[in-house]
C-alpha positions in Angstrom: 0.3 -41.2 -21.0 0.7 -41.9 -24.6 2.1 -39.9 -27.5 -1.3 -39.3 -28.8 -2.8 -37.7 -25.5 0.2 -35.3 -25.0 0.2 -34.3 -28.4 -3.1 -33.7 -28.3 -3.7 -31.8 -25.1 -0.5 -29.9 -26.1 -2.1 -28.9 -29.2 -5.2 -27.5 -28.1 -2.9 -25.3 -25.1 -1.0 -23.8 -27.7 -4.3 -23.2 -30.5 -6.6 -21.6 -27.7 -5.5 -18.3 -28.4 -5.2 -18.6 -32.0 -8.3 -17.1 -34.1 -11.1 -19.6 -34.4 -10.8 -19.6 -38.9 -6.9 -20.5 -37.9 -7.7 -23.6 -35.5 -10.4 -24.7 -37.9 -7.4 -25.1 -40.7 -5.6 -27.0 -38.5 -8.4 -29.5 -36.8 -9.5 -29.8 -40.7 -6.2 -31.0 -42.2 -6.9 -34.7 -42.0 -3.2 -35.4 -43.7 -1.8 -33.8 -40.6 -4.3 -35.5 -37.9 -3.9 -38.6 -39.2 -0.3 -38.2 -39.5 0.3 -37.2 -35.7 -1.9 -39.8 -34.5 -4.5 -36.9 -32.4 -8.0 -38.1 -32.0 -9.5 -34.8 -30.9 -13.1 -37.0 -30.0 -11.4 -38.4 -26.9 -12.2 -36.3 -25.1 -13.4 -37.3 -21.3 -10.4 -38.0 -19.8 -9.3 -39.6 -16.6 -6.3 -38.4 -15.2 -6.1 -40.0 -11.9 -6.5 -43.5 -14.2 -4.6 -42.3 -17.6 -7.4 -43.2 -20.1 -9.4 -41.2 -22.2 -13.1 -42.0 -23.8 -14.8 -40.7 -26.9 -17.3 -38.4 -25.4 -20.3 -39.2 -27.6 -20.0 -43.3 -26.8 -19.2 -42.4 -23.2 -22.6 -40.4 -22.7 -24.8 -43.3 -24.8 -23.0 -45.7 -22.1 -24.1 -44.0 -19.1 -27.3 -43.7 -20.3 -27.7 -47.4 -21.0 -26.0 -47.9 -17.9 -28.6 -45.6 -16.2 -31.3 -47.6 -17.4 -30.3 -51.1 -17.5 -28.1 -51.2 -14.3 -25.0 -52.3 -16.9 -22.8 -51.1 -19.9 -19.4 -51.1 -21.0 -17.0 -49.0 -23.4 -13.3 -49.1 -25.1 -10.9 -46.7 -24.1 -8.6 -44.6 -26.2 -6.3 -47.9 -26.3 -9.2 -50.1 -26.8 -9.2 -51.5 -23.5 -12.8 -52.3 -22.5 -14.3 -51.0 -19.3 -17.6 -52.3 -17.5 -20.0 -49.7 -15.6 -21.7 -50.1 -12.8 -23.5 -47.7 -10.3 -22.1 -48.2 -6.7 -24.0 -47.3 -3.7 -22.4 -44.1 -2.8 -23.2 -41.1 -1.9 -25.8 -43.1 0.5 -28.1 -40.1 0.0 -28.0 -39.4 -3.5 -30.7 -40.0 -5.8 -27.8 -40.8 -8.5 -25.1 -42.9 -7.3 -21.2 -42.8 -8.3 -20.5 -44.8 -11.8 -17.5 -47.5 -11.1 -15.7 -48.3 -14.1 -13.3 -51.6 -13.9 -11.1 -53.1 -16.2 -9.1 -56.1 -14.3 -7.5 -55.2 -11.6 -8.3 -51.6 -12.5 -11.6 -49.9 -10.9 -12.1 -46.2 -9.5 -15.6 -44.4 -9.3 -16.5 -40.9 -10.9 -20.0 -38.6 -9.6 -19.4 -35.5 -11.7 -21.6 -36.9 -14.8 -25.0 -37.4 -13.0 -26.8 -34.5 -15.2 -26.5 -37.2 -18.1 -29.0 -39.1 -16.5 -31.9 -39.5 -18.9 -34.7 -38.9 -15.8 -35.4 -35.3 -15.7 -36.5 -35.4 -11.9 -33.4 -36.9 -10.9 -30.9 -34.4 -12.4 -32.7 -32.1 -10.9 -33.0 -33.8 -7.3 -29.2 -34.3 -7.5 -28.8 -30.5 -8.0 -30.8 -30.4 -4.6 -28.3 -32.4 -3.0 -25.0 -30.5 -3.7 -26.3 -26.6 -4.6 -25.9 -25.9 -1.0 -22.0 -26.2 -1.8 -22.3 -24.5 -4.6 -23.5 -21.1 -3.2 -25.3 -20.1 -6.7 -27.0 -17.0 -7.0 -30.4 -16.7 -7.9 -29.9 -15.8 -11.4 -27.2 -19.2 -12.2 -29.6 -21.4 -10.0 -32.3 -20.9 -12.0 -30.3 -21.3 -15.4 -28.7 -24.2 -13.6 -32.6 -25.8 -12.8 -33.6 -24.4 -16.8 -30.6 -26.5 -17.8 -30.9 -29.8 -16.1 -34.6 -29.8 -17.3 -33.9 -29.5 -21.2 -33.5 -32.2 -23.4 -30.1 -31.1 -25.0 -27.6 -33.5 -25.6 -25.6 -34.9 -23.2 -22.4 -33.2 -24.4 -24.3 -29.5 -24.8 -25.6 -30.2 -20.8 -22.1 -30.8 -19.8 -20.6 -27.7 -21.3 -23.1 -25.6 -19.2 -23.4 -27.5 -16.5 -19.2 -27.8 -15.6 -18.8 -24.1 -16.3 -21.2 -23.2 -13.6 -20.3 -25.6 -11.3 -17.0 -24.5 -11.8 -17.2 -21.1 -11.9 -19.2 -21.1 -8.6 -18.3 -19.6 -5.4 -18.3 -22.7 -3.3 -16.6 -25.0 -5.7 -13.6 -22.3 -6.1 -13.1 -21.7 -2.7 -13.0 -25.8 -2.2 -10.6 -26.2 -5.4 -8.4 -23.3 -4.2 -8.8 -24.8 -0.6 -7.4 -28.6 -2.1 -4.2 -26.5 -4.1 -3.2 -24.2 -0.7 -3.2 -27.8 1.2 -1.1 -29.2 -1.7 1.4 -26.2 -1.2 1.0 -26.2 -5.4 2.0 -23.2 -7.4 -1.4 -21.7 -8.4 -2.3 -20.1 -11.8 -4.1 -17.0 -12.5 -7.3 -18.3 -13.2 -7.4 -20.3 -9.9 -7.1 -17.0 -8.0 -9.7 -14.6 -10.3 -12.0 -16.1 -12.4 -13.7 -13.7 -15.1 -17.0 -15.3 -15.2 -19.7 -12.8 -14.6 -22.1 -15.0 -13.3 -19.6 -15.9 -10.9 -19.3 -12.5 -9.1 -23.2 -12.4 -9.5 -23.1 -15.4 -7.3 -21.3 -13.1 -4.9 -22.9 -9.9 -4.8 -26.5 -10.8 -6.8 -28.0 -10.1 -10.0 -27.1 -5.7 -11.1 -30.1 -3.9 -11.6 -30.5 -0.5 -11.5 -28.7 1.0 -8.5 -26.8 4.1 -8.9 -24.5 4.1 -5.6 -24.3 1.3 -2.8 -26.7 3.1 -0.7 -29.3 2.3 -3.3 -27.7 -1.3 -3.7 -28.1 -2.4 0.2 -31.5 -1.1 0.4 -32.5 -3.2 -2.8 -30.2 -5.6 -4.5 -27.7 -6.2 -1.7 -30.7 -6.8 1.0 -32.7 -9.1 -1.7 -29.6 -11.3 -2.5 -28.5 -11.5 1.4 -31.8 -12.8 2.5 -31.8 -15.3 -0.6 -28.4 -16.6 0.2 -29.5 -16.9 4.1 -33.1 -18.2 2.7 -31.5 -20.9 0.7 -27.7 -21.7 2.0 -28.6 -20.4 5.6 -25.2 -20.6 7.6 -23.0 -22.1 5.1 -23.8 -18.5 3.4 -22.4 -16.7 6.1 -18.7 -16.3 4.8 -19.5 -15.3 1.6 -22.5 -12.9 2.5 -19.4 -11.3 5.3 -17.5 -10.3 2.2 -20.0 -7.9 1.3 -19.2 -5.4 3.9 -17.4 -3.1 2.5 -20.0 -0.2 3.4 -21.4 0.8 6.4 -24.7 0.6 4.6 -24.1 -3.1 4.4 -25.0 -3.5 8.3 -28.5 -0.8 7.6 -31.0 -2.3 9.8 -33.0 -3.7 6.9 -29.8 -5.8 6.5 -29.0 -6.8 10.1 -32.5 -7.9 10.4 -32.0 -10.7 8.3 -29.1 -12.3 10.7 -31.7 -14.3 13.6 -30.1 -15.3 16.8 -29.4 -19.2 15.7 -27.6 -18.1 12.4 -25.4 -15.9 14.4 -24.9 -18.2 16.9 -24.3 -20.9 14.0 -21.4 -18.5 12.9 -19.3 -18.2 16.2 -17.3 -21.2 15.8 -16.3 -20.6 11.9 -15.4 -16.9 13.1 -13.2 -17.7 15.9 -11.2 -20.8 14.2 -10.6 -19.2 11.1 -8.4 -16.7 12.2 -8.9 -13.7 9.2 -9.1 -10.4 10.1 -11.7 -8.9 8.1 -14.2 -12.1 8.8 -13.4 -10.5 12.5 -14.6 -7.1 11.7 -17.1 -7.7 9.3 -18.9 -10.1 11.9 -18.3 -7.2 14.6 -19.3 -4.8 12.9 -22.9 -6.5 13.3 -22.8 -7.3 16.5 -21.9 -3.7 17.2 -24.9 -2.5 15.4 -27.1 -5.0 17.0 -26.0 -4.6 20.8 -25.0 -8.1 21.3 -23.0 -8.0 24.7 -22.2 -12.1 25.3 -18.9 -13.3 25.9 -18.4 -14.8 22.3 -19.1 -11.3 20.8 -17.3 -9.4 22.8 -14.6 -11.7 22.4 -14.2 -11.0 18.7 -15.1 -7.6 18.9 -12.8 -7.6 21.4 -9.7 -9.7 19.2 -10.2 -7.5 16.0 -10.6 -4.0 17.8 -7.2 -5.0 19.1 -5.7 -5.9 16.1 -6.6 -3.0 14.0 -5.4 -0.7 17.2 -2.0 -2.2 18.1 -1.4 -4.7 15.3 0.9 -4.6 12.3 -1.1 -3.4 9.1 1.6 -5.2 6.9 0.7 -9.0 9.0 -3.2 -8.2 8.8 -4.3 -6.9 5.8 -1.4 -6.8 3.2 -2.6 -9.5 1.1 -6.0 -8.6 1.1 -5.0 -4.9 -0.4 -3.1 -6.7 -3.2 -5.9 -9.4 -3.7 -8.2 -6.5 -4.0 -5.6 -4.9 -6.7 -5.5 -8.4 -8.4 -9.0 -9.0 -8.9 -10.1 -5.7 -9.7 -6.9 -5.3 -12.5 -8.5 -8.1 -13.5 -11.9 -7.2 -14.4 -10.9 -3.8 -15.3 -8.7 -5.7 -18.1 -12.0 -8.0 -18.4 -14.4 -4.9 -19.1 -17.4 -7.0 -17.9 -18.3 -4.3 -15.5 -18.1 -1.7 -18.4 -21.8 -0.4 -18.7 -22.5 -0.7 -15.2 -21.7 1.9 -12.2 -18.1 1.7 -11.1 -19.3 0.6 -7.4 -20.9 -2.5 -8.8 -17.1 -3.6 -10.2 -15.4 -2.6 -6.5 -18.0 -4.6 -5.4 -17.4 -7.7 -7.1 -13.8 -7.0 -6.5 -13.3 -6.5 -3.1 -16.0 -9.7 -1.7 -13.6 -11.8 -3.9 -10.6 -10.5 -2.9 -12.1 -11.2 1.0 -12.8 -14.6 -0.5 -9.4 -15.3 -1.2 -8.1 -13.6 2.0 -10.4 -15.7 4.5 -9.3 -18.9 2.2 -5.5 -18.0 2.5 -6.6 -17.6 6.3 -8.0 -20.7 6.9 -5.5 -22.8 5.2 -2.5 -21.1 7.5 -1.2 -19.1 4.9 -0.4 -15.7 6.2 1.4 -12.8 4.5 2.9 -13.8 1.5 5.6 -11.8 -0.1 6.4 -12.9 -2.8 2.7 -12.9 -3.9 2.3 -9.7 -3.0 5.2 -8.4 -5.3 3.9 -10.5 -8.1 0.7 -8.9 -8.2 2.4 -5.6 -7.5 4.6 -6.0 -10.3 2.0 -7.7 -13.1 -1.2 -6.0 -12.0 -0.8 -2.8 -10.1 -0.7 -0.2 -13.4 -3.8 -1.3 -14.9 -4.8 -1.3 -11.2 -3.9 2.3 -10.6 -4.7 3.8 -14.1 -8.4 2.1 -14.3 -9.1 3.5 -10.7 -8.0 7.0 -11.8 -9.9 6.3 -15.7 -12.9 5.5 -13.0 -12.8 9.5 -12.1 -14.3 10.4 -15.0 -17.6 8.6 -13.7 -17.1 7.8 -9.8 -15.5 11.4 -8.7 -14.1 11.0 -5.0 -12.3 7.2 -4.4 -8.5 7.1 -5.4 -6.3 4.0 -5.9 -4.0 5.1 -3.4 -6.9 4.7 -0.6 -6.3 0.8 -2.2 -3.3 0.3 0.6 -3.1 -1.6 3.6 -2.6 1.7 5.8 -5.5 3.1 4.5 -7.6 -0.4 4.5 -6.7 -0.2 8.4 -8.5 3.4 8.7 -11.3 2.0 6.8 -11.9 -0.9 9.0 -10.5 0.9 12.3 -12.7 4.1 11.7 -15.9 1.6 11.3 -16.1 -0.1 13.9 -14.7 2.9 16.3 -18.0 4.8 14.7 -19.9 1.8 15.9 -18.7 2.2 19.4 -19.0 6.1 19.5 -22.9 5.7 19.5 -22.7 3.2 22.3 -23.4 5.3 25.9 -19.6 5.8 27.4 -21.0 3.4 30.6 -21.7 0.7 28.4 -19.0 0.4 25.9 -17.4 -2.0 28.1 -20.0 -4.5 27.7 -18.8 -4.7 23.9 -15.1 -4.2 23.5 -12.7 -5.0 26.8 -10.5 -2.4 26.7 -8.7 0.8 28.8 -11.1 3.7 30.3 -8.8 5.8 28.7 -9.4 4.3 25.0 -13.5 3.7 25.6 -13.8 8.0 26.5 -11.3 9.1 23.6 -11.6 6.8 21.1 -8.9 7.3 19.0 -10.3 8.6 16.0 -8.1 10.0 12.7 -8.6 12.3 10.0 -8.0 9.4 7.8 -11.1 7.9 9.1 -12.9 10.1 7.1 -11.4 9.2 3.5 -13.9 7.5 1.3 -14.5 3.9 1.4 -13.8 2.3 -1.8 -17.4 2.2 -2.5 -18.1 5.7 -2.0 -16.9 7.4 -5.2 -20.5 8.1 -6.5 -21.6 9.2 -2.7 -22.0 13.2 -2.3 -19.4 14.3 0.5 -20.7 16.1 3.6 -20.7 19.7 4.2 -17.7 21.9 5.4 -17.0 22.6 8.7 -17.0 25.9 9.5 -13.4 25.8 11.2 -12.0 24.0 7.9 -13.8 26.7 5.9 -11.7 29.6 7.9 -8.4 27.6 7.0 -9.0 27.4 3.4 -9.9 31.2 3.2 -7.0 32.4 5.4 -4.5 30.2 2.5 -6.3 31.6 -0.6 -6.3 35.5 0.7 -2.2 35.4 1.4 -0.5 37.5 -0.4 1.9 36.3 -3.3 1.1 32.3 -4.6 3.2 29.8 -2.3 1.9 26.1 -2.4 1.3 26.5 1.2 -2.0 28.6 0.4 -3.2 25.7 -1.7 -2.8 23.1 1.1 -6.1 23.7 2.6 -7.8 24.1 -0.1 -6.6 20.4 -1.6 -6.7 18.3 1.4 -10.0 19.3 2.1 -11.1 18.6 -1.0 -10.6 14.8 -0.3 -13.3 14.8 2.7 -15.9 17.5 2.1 -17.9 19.2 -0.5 -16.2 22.6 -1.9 -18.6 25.3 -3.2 -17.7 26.6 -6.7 -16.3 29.7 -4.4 -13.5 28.0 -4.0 -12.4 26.5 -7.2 -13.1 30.1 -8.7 -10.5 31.8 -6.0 -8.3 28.9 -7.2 -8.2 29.5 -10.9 -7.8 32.9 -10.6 -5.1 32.8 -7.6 -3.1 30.5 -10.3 -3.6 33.1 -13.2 -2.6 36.4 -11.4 0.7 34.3 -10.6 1.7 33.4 -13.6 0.7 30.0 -13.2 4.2 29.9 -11.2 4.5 29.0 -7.4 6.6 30.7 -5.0 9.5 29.5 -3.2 9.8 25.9 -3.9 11.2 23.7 -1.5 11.6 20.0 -3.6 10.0 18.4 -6.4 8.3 16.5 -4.3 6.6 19.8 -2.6 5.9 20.8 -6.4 4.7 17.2 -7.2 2.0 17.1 -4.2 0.8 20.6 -5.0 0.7 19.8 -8.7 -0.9 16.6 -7.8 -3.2 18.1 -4.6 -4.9 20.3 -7.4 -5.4 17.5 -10.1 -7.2 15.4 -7.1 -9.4 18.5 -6.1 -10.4 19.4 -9.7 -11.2 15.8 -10.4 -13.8 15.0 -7.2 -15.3 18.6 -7.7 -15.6 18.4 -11.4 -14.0 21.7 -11.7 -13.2 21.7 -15.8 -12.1 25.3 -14.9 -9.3 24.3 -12.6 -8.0 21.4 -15.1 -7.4 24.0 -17.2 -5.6 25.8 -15.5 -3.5 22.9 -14.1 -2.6 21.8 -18.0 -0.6 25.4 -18.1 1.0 24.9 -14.9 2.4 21.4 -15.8 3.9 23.2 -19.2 5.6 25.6 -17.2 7.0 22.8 -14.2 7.5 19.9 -17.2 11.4 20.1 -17.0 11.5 20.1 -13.4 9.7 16.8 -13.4 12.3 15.5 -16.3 15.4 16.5 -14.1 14.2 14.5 -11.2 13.1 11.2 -13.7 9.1 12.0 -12.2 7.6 11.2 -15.4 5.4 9.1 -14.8 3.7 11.5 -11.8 3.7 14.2 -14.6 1.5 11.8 -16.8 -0.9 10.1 -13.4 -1.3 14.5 -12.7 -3.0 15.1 -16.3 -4.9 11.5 -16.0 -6.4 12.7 -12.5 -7.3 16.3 -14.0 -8.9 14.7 -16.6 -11.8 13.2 -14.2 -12.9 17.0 -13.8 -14.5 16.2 -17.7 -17.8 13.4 -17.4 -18.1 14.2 -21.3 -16.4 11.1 -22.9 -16.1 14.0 -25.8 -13.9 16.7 -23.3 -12.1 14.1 -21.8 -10.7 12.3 -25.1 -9.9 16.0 -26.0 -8.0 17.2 -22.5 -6.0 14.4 -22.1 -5.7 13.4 -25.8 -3.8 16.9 -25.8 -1.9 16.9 -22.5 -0.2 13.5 -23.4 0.1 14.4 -26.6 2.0 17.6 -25.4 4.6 15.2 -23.5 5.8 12.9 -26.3 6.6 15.7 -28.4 9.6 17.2 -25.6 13.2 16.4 -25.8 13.2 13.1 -24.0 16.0 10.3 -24.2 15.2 6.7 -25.4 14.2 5.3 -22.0 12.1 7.9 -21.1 10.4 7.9 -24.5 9.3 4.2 -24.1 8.5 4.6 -20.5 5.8 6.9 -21.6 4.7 5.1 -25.1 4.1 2.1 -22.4 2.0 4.7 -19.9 0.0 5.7 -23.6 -0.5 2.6 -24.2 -1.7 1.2 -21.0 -4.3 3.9 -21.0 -5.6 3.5 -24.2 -6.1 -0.1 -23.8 -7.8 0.7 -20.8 -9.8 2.9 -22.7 -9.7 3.2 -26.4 -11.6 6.0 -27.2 -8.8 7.7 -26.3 -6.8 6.8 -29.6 -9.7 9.6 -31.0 -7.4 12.4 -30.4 -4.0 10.6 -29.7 -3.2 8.9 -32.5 -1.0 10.8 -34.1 1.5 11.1 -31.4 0.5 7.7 -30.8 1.9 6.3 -34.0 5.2 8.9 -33.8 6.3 7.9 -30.6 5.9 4.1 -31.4 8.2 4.1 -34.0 10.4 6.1 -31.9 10.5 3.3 -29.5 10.9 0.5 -32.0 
């Protein structure tokens, strides 16, 4: 490659994060251009071959070539090339272009939308869109596209960024870098296009939880996908179910005996886990008893009982934290219900787990710490900021252990409605596991999609635990325990939350006989999670005066950061943007004014400043001890 090409492509790396007045001063000096030799109009450029063309006079040639059969060009080296259309892809209304130069020839088919016949841009896009896996809304901007007149370079800018920003292409380039073994960058794992993850999960309309979104939305883009794509779809439409309401029997209808029979073969040789139980769970639900479906029910039923969480589903819990850090740093998902973002999140981060899968990459450590280590606190604090709005789902529900419950308690719920004779016509297993099914309270956490979904009524035993703790005499953290663990799985009644506050009041807002600081910790913390998913303002009040009074215990034992993730959870009791700037504007503010040596003080001016990034209407009432403990920490 010559000096011009590296200086130029080096050039436009470095200025693509510059602001746009900045680049123009630069592309405008002509003195400095001219004097490093860049010629930023080259710009089609042939790796494979090491040339590059103007873009302008390499459009005109392809459209004379187009309609006269012939054309040629000069290179960036003014080496002339003739084009000519060979006679591949046999079925293609627009054949490959084959340039030669001498010796020198090698074909290109990713410019056919400059072909000047309308009708044949478009019949081309017939020809590969079933690869591409559009959703409706990009297909048809794709078809409004290819049937503009627009200039060549104008088509190509939308045209590439859809193609390449589409679900089938990305699986395919991500596919061709896993075969490669080559290091992969960010933007190959997680791309930030919206339309993109529209392609995924369909167009957002109005749907307030993912109930509402499978009976509408969800059903009207998986019968598009299986209408258009049919069982190429299949993969992608799998990576949906993250919801029992996914597999609704509007839903399941959709899946006819030859596309499930279509499906087998990709399900059994592709060897991921959650393609197993998402394609189970349908069978389940649909009562089909062959040998291929009990076979996979069968295989994953297995796995989720006896096999190690940390072979199975590790990397898809941290490809779930990577994408949705992601787009929680993105804050396209902003002004739409939090589910819609999980959404998007978790069928990519399947996406990426069933490609890893397929391509023999299993578990992969160092990955996994990666994303831990550059993603997992925006991770963690947008999940709890998503409190505020989506009351019941926690981050920590994000981990593998808990993904295994999920999955596990699914599909044993799917079983549990199946007559004990019969189960064994679906899942070949023990007598003894068929008749108790082993079924745990975790089971019963919400789903990751479930935040905005009302929590079911108490049970009356559960009731009669919780009262017995909050009528004991004196205020241990014992009498709390029922009280916050049930607050995780079923609705409280404001009784409750009431006997709480006042139980914390008439102590003194001081516990009894503390064991540890981490018995203090998960009671502190146990209360902030109850006042959050029952919107109990009242209780987060009271919780801000018991983390004054426990705030040096938490120093001595270096737990600030849990002290800061407690006031962050209590704030989810306040929907009011207004009351929640104010209660946790305050309770941080309270913690950089205490006595606290240098590391801690930037330890928490980097918390602060993670969640005002996150969300910076926080700087409203946090500024001023914003500012103080930044120059602090310089």
């Amino acid at each position: 490659m010559n000096k011009s090409k590296i200086m130029k492509s080096s050039l436009i790396s470095l200025l693509k994060d510059y602001p746009d007045s900045f680049v123009d001063d630069i592309f405008n000096d002509e003195d400095f251009i001219n004097k490093a030799g860049i010629k930023f109009n080259y710009n089609i450029n042939f790796s494979e071959a090491d040339i590059q063309f103007e873009d302008e006079i390499f459009y005109y040639s392809l459209i004379t070539l187009y309609k006269d059969g012939h054309a040629s060009l000069k290179d960036e080296a003014d080496k002339v090339w003739n084009l000519s259309l060979s006679d591949e892809p046999k079925e293609a209304p627009i054949k490959d272009v084959l340039l030669s130069c001498g010796d020198s020839k090698f074909t290109v088919s990713e410019f056919w939308f400059v072909h000047p016949d309308i009708n044949l841009r478009l019949a081309y896009f017939e020809y590969i869109k079933t690869d591409l896996l559009l959703g409706k809304a990009s297909l048809n901007k794709m078809v409004s596209i290819l049937s503009s007149n627009i200039s060549a370079s104008e088509r190509m800018t939308h045209v590439k960024t859809m193609i390449g920003t589409s679900p089938g292409v990305f699986y395919s380039n991500l596919s061709s870098s896993l075969m490669k073994r080559s290091s992969l960058r960010l933007d190959q794992l997680v791309p930030e296009s919206l339309s993109y993850y529209q392609s995924l999960i369909g167009e957002i309309e109005d749907s307030h939880n993912i109930i509402e979104y499978f009976n509408m939305e969800g059903f009207g883009h998986v019968k598009y996908l299986i209408d258009l794509y049919g069982e190429k779809s299949v993969p992608n439409i799998l990576c949906l179910n993250w919801n029992p309401n996914f597999s609704n029997e509007k839903v399941i209808s959709i899946f006819d005996d030859a596309l499930l029979c279509s499906a087998y073969e990709y399900i059994k040789s592709n060897n991921c886990s959650f393609l197993d139980f998402s394609f189970s769970d349908i069978l389940l639900k649909i009562r089909r008893a062959d040998d291929d479906s009990v076979n996979i029910i069968s295989r994953i039923v297995d796995i989720l009982r006896n096999g190690d969480v940390k072979k199975t589903l590790s990397l898809l819990s941290f490809f779930f934290i990577l994408t949705d850090a992601v787009l929680i740093r993105s804050k396209q998902f902003d002004c739409y219900p939090v589910f819609y973002r999980r959404l998007a999140s978790l069928s990519h981060a399947s996406l990426l787990y069933r490609c890893f899968c397929a391509n023999g990459v299993e578990e992969d450590q160092k990955l996994c710490d990666w994303i831990a280590r550059n993603f997992g606190q925006d991770f963690y604090i947008g999940n709890l900021l998503d409190l505020r709005t989506d009351s019941r789902w926690l981050p920590d529900y994000a981990e593998q252990t808990q993904l295994r419950y999920e999955l596990f308690g699914r599909l044993l719920n799917a079983i549990s409605v199946i007559d004990e004779a019969e189960r064994h016509k679906y899942v070949k297993t023990d007598d003894e596991f068929l008749s108790n099914l082993p079924f745990s309270i975790d089971m019963f956490l919400p789903g990751p999609l479930e935040g905005g979904i009302e929590p079911t009524d108490m049970p009356s035993y559960i009731e009669e635990i919780i009262n017995n703790g909050l009528a004991s005499s004196g205020s241990t953290t014992d009498s709390f325990t029922g009280f916050m663990n049930s607050s995780r799985y079923w609705k409280l009644d404001k009784q409750y939350l009431a006997s709480v506050a006042e139980k914390i009041r008439s102590s003194g807002h001081m516990f009894e006989k503390i064991e540890s600081i981490d018995v203090l910790y998960s009671c502190l913390n146990g209360l902030a999670v109850a006042a959050s998913i029952t919107k109990s303002e009242l209780l987060a009040d009271e919780l801000l005066i018991l983390t004054r009074v426990y705030r040096r215990e938490f120093l001595k034992e270096c737990k600030l950061q849990e002290l800061v993730f407690i006031g962050v959870l209590a704030s989810g009791s306040f929907s009011s943007i207004t009351l929640w700037c104010k209660y946790l504007g305050q309770y941080l503010s309270e913690l950089t004014y205490l006595d606290l040596d240098y590391e801690e003080q930037q330890n928490l001016y980097y918390l602060i400043k993670s969640i005002c990034n996150l969300e910076p209407r926080l700087f409203t009432t946090i500024s001023k001890a914003y500012v103080l403990i930044e120059e602090q920490c310089r």
